[in-house]
N, C-alpha and C positions, 0 to 999 in steps of 0.2 A: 817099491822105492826107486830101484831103477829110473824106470818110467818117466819117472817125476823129475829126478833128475837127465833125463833123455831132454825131457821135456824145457826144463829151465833152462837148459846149457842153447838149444835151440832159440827163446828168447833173448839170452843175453846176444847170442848172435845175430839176430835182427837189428833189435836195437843200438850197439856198438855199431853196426854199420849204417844206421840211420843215421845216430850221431855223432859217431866221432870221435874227437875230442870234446865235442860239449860231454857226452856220455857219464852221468851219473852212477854209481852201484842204486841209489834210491829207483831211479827207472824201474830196473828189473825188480825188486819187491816189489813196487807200485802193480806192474804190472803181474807178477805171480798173484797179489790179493784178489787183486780181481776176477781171474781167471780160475782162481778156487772158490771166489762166490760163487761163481756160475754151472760147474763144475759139481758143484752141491744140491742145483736144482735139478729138477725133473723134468723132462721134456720130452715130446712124443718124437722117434728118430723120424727123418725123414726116409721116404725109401729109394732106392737108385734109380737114375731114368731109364727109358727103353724108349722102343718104338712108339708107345702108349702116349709119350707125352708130347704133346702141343701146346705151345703157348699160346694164349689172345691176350696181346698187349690193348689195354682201356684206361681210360678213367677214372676212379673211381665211383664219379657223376656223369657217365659216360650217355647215362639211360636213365630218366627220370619220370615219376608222377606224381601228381601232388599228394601231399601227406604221408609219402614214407621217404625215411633215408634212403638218396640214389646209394648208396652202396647195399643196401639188402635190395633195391628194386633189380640192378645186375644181377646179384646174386640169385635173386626167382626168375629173373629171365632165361641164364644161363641153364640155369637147372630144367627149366622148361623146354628150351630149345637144345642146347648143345650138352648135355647129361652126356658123359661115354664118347665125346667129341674132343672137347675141349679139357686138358688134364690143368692146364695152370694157367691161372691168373696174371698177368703182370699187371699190377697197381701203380700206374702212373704216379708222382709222387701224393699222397691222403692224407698229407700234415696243411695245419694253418699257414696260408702264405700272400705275400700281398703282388707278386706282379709275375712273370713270366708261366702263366697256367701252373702254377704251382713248383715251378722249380727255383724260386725263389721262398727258401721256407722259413715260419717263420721261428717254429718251435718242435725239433725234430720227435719230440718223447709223447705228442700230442696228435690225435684223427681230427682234422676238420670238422668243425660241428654241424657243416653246412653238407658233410659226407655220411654223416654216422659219428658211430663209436668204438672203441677197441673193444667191444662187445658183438658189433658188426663182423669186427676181422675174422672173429673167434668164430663166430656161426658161419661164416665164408671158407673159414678153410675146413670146417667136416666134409666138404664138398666139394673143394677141389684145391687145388696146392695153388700158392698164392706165393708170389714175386713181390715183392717190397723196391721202392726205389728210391735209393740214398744219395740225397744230394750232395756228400761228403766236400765236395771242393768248397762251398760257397753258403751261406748264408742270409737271410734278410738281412737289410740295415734297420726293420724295426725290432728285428729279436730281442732277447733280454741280453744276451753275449754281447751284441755290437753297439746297444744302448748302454751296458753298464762300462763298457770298453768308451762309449765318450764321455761316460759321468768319471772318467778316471778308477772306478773298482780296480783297485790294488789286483782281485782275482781274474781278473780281464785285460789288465794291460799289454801282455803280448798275444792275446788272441788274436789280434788281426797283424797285419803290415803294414806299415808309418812309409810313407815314402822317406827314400832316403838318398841325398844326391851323391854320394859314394858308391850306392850300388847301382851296375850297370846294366840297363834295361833294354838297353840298342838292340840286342837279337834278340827278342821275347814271342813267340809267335804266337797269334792268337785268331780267334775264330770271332770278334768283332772290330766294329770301325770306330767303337765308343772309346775314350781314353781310359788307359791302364790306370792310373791312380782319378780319384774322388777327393773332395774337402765335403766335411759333417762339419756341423756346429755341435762343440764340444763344451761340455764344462766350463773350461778354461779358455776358449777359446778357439780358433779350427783344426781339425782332426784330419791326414787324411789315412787313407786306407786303400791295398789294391783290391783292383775289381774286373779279374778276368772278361768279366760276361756284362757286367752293367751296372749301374751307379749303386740299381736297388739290392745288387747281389756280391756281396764281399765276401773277399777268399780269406777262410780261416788259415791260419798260421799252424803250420804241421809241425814245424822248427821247434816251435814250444811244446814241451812233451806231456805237461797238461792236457793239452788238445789233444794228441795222440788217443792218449789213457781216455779221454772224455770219448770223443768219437767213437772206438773201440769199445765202449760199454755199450755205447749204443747200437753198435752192430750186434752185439749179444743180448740187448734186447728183443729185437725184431727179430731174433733165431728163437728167443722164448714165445713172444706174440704167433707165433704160426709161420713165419717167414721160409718158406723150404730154397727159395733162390733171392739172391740180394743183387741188385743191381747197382753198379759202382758208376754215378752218373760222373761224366768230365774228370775222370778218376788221374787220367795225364800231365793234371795242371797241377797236384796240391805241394809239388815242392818245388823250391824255388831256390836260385843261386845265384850273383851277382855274373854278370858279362854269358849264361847260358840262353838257350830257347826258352827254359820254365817249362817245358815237354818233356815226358818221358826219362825224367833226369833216374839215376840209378835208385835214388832213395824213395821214391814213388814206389817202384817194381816192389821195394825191400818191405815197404809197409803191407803193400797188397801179400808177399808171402807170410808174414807175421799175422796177418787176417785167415791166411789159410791155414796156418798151423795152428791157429785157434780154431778155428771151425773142427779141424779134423779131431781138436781132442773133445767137443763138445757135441757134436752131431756132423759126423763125417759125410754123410750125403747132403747135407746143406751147399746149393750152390753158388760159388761168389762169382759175378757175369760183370768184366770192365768193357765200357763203356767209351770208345774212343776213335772218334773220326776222324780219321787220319790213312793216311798211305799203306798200304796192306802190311809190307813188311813191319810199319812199327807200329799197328793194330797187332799182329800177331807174335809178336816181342812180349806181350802180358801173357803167354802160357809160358812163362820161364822156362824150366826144363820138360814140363810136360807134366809135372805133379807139383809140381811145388808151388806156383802162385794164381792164375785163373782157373777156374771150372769150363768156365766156357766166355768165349770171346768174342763180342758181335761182329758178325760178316758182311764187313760196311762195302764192300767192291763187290758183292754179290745185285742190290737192287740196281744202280746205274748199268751195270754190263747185262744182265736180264731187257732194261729199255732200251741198251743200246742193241740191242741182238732183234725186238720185234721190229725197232727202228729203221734198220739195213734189212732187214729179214735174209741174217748174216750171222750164225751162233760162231764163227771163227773165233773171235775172240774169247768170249767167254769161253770156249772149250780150250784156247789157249794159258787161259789163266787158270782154268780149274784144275789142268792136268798139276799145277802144283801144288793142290790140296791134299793131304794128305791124311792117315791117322794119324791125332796125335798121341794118345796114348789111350790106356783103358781107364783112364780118369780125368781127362779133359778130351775138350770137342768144343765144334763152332754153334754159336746160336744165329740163328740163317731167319733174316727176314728180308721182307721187299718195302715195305711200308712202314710207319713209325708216327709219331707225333711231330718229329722235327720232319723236315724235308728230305730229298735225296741226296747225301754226301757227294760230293764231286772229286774231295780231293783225293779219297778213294783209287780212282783210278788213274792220279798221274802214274807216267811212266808204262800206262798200259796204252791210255788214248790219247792220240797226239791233238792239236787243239783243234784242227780241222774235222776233227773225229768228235770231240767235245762238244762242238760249235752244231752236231745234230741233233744232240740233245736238248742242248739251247735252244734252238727254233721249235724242238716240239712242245714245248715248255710254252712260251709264247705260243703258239697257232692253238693250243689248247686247254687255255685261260690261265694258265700258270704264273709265276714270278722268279727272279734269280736273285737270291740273296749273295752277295759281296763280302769279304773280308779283307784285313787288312795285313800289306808284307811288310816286313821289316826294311826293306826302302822305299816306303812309303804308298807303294802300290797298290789295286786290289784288284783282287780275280774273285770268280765266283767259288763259289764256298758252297752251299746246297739250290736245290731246286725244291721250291712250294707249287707242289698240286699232289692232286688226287690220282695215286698210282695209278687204277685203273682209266681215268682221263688222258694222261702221259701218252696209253698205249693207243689214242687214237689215232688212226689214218683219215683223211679226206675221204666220206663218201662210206667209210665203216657203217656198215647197219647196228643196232643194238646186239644184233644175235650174234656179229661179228665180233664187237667188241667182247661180249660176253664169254667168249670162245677163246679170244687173245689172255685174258682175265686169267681162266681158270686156267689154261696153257703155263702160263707164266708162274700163277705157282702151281702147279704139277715140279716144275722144276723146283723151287722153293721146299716141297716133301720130299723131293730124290735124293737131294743134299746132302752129301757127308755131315751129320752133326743132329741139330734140334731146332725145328721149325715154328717158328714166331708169327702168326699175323696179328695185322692191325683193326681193328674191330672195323672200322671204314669199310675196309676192304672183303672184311669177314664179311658186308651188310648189304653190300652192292653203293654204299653213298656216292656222292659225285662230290663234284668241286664246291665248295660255300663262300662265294664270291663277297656275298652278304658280309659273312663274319669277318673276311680280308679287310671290306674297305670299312667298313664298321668302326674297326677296331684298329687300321693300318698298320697291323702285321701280318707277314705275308704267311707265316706257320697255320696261323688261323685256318686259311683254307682249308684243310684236312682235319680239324677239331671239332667241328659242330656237335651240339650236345641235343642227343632224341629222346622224343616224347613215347613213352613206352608204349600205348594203346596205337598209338599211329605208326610205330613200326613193328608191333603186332600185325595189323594189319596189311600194311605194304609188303611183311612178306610171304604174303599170300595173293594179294592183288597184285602188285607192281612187280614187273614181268624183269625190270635189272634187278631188283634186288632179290626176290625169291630164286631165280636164275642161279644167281651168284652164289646165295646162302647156301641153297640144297645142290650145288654141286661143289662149292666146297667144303664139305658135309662129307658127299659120298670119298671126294678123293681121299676126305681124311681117313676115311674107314679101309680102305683101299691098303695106305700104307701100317695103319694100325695091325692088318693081319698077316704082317712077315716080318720075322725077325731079322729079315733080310734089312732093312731099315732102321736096325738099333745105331742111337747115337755113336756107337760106337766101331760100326762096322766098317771094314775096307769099299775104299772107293777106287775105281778105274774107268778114270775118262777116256771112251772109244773116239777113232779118228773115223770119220763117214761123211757124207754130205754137206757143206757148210751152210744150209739148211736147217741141218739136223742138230742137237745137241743130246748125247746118248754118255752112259755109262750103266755098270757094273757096279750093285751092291753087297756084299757079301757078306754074311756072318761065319768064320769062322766057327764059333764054340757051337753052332748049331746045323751049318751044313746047307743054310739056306742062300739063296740067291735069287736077286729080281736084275733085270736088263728095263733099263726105259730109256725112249727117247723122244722128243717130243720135235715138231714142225715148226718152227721160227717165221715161216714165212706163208703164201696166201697163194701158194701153187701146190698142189698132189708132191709128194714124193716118195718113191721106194726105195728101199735102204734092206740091205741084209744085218740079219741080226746075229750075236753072236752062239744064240741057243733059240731052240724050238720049246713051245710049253703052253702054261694055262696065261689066257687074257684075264688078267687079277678084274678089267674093270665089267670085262662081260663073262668072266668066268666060260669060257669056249678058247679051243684049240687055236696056236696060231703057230705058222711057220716060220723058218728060220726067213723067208723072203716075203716080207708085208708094206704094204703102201699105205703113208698118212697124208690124209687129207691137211687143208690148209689149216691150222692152227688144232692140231691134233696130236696126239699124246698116248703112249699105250707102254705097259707093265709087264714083263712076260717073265712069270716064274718060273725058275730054272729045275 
């Protein structure tokens, strides 16, 4: 009984801070009914992470052939190739949706039928753990919510946001050049509505505690469906205040801890992962204290200082910024990738890269078929915002041979498995693909590039024949087996960034509770260099002796169990 009442005192305390004064007592039943329907069901727990798990972030359509749903053709792919490789799925968003690759959805409680079925999901996750990805801030405008919201539905009317010229928008910052409010044709007449991201994607209304309570079932949904991590996409934007940014406001943070304190009483390893491109310090603002509101928080200054380090063949930086990585507790950690479906965040590293530092990533961006996506500032400016190419393209040099590149690749993430936290790749880059110029100008968006969708039997075969992409697969394959056999590598273990060669970029992983420890460091650059290490031991990748004093060739990388 306690418990329970632990429990409820915790919820009104969310809520009351979400709200306010608007603050209802019906809230809090609302939300206790709920939380005891779910409470009542049965569901398999999920189990804690370790070293074991790696994400492949895809599509759900990622991989297809005619006549079977692309979500079971992954699914037999996966199982075929990356069994014991690969622990979790992340499911790019797998709802009905009409514009932005599916992040524009159109009805969240529904599988694409064009992907499968929630029967799919089911036979997907006996097999491997599966990431769900919640487009929580935003919406279709053909959904039923935003259509019944212009037929006037009494149950809809403050689902969305009405412009309103009393509230002041002037500092709203945002991540496009399209204008913040839309007009619909409504019912009665014109409607409009804001729209962070694009005309076709309109931001639900959190204010309204309706939506809360709706949303929120829905995330206990997808913890019953198989969901073992939930992904909280554009999670920074959904509250919103007159004369603020509409970032990162406090009652955003308050709801994401209200999601964790549900989670925890419902399957406590279930992970909730925000979702927020932005400046490290307030990307890393969503671990609240360290247990109370992320699981894990994606490590967006992680892939630009990765290109900017082969770029200069100069890891200074990035060792300068990692030294302030730290653990964070024994219940959150960072989710660390290089690659993604969007492009490579830039704003990430203000404050770390000055623009003439910026400005080298830019050019390699351009000289190696890429694009620079723009955003817009609140005095009307715009700077770049992401970079669209094909990670592995990025890291090209003038004159790179394939075997070189191929070297730079798996280099780059060796770094990406060293990582304080839990390692994410992008199937692209899982596959060896290249740039798809094709689908760029096709479609004239520049994300495209790095999206293309494969024909199963023909990359079957390419990764056996075609020498980047079998290259790529089965050595990053091996590395992942590499770190899967030391616990020295649990998400959770201490991290110590060593000072050496600015060459070099090296640390120190330790597990405590086990006693174990690996040293890596990996060559940034395309000259030899030897470096003293901090312990002598086994070479994890050739299993043979190595000395405290070893030299790495150009684009070279070595594990030395302590």
């Amino acid at each position: 009984m306690s418990d329970k009442l632990d429990l409820k005192a915790q919820l009104k305390q969310h809520l009351t801070f979400i709200y306010g004064e608007d603050y209802k007592n019906d809230y809090l039943i609302e939300m206790g009914t709920l939380l005891s329907k779910w409470m009542n069901k049965e569901q398999e727990q999920t189990k804690p992470l370790t070293e074991d798990n790696v994400y492949l972030i895809t599509y759900g359509d990622s991989i297809q052939t005619d006549g079977e749903a692309p979500l079971n053709t992954l699914h037999h792919f996966l199982k075929e190739e990356a069994e014991g490789v690969i622990s979790d799925v992340h499911l790019l968003p797998i709802f009905p949706y009409t514009s932005d690759d599916g992040f524009s959805v159109v009805d969240y409680r529904e599988v694409n039928p064009d992907f499968g079925t929630w029967e799919d999901i089911e036979h997907f996750s006996e097999d491997f753990r599966l990431m769900f990805d919640f487009v929580a801030n935003h919406i279709s405008k053909s959904s039923e919510w935003f259509q019944e919201y212009l037929e006037e539905d009494v149950t809809y009317k403050h689902y969305f946001i009405e412009k309103d010229e009393e509230f002041d928008a002037s500092q709203v910052m945002r991540p496009r050049t399209s204008p913040l409010f839309h007009a619909y044709k409504g019912k009665n007449g014109e409607r409009t509505a804001w729209t962070t991201f694009s005309e076709d994607q309109v931001d639900v209304n959190f204010g309204h505690f309706p939506v809360l309570l709706e949303i929120t079932e829905i995330l206990l949904e997808y913890m019953a469906k198989g969901a073992s991590s939930i992904r909280l996409d554009a999670i920074g934007f959904i509250w919103k205040e007159s004369g603020s940014t509409c970032i990162h406001l406090p009652q955003a943070h308050e709801i994401i801890k209200l999601w964790h304190t549900i989670a925890a009483e419902i399957n406590p390893e279930v992970q909730i992962i925000t979702e927020t491109n932005v400046p490290h310090k307030e990307n890393i603002s969503y671990f609240g204290s360290g247990t109370d509101e992320a699981h894990m928080v994606y490590q967006f200054t992680l892939p630009p200082l990765v290109q900017y380090s082969f770029a200069t063949k100069d890891a200074g930086k990035l060792t300068d910024w990692a030294k302030a990585i730290e653990k964070v507790s024994d219940q959150a950690t960072y989710f660390n990738f290089l690659a993604s479906h969007d492009g490579i965040g830039v704003r990430p590293v203000e404050g770390i890269l000055n623009d003439d530092e910026l400005e080298v990533l830019l050019q390699k961006v351009n000289q190696n078929g890429g694009e620079v996506s723009y955003k817009s500032n609140p005095d009307g400016s715009q700077s770049p915002y992401e970079l669209n190419i094909n990670y592995m393209d990025m890291l090209k040099d003038e004159g790179d041979s394939l075997e070189v590149l191929v070297r730079k690749s798996l280099a780059a993430h060796s770094i990406l498995l060293s990582f304080i936290g839990v390692p994410a790749i992008y199937y692209h880059s899982f596959l060896g693909s290249e740039n798809d110029r094709d689908g760029l100008e096709s479609s004239d968006i520049n994300r495209r590039i790095n999206r293309k969708k494969l024909e199963y039997d023909r990359l079957k075969t390419e990764l056996t024949e075609n020498e980047r992409r079998s290259s790529i697969f089965n050595g990053m394959k091996d590395m992942i087996k590499v770190r899967q056999s030391s616990s020295a590598f649990s998400p959770y273990a201490e991290q110590e960034i060593l000072n050496s060669d600015d060459r070099i970029f090296s640390l120190i992983r330790s597990n405590k509770e086990t006693g174990k420890k690996v040293f890596f460091a990996v060559n940034v650059s395309d000259k030899p260099v030897e470096i003293t290490g901090p312990f002598s031991g086994e070479n994890l990748r050739t299993q043979t002796k190595v000395e405290d004093t070893l030299s790495l060739n150009a684009y070279d990388y070595v594990w030395v169990k302590g």
